[in-house]
C-alpha positions as MATLAB code, in Angstrom:
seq = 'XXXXXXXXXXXXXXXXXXXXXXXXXXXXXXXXXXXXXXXXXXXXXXXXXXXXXXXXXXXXXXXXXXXXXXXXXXXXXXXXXXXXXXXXXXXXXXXXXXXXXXXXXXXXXXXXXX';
ca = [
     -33.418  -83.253   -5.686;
     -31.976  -82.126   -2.548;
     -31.125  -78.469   -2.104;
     -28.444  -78.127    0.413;
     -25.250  -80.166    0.148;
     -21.884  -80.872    2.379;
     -18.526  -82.675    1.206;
     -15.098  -83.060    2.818;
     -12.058  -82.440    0.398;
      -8.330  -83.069    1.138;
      -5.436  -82.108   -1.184;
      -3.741  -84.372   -2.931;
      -0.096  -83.813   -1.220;
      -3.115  -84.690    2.111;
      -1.415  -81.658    4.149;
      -4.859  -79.476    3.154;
      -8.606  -80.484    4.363;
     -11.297  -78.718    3.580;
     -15.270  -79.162    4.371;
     -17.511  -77.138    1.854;
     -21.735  -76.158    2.615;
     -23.804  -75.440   -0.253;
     -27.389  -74.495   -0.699;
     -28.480  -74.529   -4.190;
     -31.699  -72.433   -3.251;
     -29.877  -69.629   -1.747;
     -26.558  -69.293   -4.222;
     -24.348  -69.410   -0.808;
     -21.468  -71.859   -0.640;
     -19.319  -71.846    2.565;
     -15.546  -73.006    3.123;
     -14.287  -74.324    6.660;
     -10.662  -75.166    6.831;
      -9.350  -77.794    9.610;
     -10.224  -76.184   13.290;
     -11.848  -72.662   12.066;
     -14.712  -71.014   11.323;
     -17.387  -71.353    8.067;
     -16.391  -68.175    6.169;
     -18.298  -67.825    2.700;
     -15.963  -68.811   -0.238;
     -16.743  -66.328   -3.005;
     -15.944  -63.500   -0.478;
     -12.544  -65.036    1.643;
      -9.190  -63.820    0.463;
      -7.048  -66.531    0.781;
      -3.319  -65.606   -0.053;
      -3.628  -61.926   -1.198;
      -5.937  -63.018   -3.869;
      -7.808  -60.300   -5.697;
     -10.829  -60.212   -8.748;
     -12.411  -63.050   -7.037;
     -15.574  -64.155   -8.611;
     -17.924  -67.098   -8.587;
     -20.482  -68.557  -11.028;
     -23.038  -70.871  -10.055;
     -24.214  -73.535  -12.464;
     -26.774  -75.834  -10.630;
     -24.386  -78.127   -8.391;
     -21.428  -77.162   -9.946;
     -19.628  -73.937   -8.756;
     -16.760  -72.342  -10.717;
     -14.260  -69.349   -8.532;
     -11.696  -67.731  -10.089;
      -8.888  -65.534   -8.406;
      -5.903  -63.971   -9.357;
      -2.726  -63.702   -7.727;
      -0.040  -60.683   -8.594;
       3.981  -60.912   -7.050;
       5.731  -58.173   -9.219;
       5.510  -59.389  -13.013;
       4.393  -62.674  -11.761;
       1.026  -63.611  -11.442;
      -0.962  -66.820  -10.610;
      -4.350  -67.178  -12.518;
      -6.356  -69.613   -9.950;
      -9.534  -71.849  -11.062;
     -11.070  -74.026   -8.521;
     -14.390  -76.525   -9.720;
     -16.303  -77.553   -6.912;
     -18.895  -79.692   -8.164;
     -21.549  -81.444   -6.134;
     -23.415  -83.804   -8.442;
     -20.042  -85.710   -8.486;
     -18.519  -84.430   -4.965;
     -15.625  -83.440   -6.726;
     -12.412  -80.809   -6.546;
     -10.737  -79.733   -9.568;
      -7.800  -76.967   -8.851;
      -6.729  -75.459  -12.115;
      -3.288  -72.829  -11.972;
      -1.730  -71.322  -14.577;
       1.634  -69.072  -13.635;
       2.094  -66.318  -15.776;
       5.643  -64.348  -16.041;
       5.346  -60.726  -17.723;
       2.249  -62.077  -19.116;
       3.687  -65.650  -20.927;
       2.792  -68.794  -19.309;
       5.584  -70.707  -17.757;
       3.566  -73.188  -15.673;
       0.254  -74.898  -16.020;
      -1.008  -77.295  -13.035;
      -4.637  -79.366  -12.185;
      -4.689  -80.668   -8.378;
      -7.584  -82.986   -8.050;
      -8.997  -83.293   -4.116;
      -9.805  -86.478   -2.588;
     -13.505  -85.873   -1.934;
     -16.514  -87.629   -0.119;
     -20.181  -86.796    0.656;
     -21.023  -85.661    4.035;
     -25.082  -86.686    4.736;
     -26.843  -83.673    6.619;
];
């Protein structure tokens, strides 16, 4: 079994592309947007996000962020799974605290050999 791992995921709307680095070993998964930088995706705050957290299960990697506008908040869930190079996002928009909206955004992914 192979221990470090690269894909290439673009949103489904394809204005988004993303390229994610993963080594199993080492717990470490890395995001790289279009023309910038690898930045480590369990720590990057992408749209004022806060309790960000990530759980590693083998090759599949769960993070889960939360973002607050006034009594609105957006409860964010994104899959990344690398046995089956997929992208799963999962959000749920919450108005003083009742759901209102419920969406899953699968990415377009594909194995990048290393």
């Amino acid at each position: 079994m192979a221990d470090n791992f690269m894909m290439n995921c673009i949103s489904p709307d394809y204005k988004n592309t993303f390229f994610y680095k993963y080594s199993n070993s080492e717990r470490y998964l890395f995001i790289r947007p279009m023309k910038n930088k690898w930045k480590n995706f369990c720590e990057v705050n992408f749209k004022d996000e806060k309790n960000i957290s990530c759980n590693f299960d083998n090759l599949n990697i769960i993070r889960s962020s939360i973002v607050e506008n006034g009594n609105i908040y957006i409860e964010k869930n994104l899959n990344i799974n690398f046995s089956e190079y997929s992208l799963i996002e999962k959000i749920k928009v919450f108005n003083n605290n009742n759901l209102t909206k419920e969406t899953n955004l699968i990415y377009k992914c594909r194995k990048i050999k290393i």
